[in-house]
C-alpha positions in Angstrom: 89.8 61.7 9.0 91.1 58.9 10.6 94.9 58.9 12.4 96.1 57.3 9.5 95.4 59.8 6.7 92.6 57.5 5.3 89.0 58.9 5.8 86.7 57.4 8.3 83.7 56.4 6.0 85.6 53.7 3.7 81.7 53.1 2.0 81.3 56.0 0.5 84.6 58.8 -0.2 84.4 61.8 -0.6 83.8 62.8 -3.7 85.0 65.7 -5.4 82.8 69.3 -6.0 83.3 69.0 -9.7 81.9 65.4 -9.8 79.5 65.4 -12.4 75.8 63.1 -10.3 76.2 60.5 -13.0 79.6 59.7 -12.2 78.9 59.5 -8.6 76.0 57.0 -9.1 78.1 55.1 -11.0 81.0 54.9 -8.3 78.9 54.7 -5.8 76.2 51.7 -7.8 78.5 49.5 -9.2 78.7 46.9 -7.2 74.8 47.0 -7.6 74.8 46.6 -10.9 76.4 43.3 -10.8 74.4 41.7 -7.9 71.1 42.7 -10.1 72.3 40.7 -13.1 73.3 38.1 -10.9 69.6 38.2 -9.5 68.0 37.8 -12.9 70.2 35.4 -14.2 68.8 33.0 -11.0 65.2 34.5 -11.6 65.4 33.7 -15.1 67.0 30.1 -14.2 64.3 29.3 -11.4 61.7 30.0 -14.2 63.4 28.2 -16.6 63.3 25.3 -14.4 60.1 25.7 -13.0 58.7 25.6 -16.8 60.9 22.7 -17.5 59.4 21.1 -14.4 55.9 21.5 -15.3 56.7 19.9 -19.3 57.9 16.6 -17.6 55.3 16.1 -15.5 52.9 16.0 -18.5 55.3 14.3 -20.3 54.5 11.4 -17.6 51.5 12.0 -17.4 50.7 11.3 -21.2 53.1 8.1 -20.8 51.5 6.7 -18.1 48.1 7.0 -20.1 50.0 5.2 -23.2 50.9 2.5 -21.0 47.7 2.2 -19.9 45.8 2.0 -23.2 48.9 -0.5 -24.2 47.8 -3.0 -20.9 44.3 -3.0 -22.0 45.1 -3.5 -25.4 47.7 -6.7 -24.3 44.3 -7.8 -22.0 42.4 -7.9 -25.2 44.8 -9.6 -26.9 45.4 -12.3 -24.1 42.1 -13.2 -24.6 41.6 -13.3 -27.7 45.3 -15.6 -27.9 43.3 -17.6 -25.4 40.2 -18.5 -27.5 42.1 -19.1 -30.5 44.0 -21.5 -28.9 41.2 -23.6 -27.4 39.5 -23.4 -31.4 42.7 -24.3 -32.9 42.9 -27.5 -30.2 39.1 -28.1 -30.5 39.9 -28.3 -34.3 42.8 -30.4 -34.3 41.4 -32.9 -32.7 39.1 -33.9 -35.1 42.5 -35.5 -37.4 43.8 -36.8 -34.3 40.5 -38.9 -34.0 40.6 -39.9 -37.7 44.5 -41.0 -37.3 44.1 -42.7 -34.4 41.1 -44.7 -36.0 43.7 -45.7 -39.0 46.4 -46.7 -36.7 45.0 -48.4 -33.9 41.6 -49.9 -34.9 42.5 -50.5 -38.6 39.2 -48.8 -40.0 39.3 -46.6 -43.2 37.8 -44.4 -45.9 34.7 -46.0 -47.2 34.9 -46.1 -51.0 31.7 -46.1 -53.4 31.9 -49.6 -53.8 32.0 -50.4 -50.0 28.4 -47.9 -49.6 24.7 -49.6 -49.5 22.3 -47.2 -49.8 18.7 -48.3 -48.7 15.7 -47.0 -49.8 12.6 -48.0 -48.9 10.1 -51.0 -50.8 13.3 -51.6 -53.0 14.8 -55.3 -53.7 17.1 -56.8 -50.7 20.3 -56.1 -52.2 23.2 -58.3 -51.8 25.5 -57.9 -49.2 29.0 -56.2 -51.0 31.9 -58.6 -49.9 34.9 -57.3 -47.8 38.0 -55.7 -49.9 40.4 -58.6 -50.2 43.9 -57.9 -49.1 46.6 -59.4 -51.0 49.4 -60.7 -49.6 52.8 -58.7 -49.1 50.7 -55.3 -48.7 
C-alpha cells in the first residue's frame, strides 16, 4: 500500500478470497465489454456503407447506360426529323408552284372543253376558242 491508505495497483484491487471467478471477470472486463460493442457497431457500419457504396455505383453505372441508349435513340430520331423535313418541303413545293402559276402568270385548270386530243389520220379539228371573260369578274 501506498502512504495514503489507497493500494498501489489502482488497475486491478484486490479482490476479496471469497470472490466468486465470474464476478471478478466481470469487475475486472467491464470496461471491455463496452469497447467490443462499440467495435461492432463501427464494423457493422463500415459494412453497411461499404455495401451501400457498391449499390450506387451500379446504380450509375445502369444510368449512365440509359442515357446512352437514350442519345442514340435522340440520333435516330434527329435524323429521321431531318428527312421528314426535307420530304415535307420537297412536297410543299409542288402547291407553291401551282399558286404561284395562278397569281403571277394568270394560267389555270384546263377544263374538258379547253382539251384537244389528237389522234392520228383523224379530221383537223377546229381550234376551241379562248374562255371569254365578262366584264366586272
Amino acid at each position: 500500500m501506498a502512504i495514503s491508505g489507497k493500494p498501489a495497483n489502482r488497475r486491478n484491487p484486490p479482490l476479496p478470497h471469497s470472490a466468486d471467478f465470474g464476478e471478478v471477470l466481470v469487475q475486472r472486463f467491464s470496461m471491455v465489454g463496452i469497447y467490443v460493442a462499440v467495435l461492432l457497431l463501427l464494423a457493422a457500419a463500415i459494412v453497411w456503407s461499404g455495401i451501400k457504396t457498391a449499390e450506387a455505383i451500379q446504380q450509375y453505372h445502369q444510368d449512365y447506360k440509359a442515357l446512352q441508349d437514350m442519345k442514340k435513340q435522340e440520333r435516330t430520331l434527329q435524323i429521321e426529323h431531318q428527312r421528314l423535313l426535307i420530304e415535307q418541303q420537297t412536297f410543299s413545293a409542288t402547291p407553291q408552284i401551282a399558286s404561284r402559276a395562278v397569281t403571277e402568270l394568270g394560267m389555270y385548270t384546263p377544263t374538258f372543253k379547253d382539251k384537244l386530243i389528237i389522234q392520228p389520220g383523224a379530221a383537223v379539228a377546229e381550234p376551241i376558242s379562248e374562255p371569254t371573260v365578262e366584264a366586272g369578274q
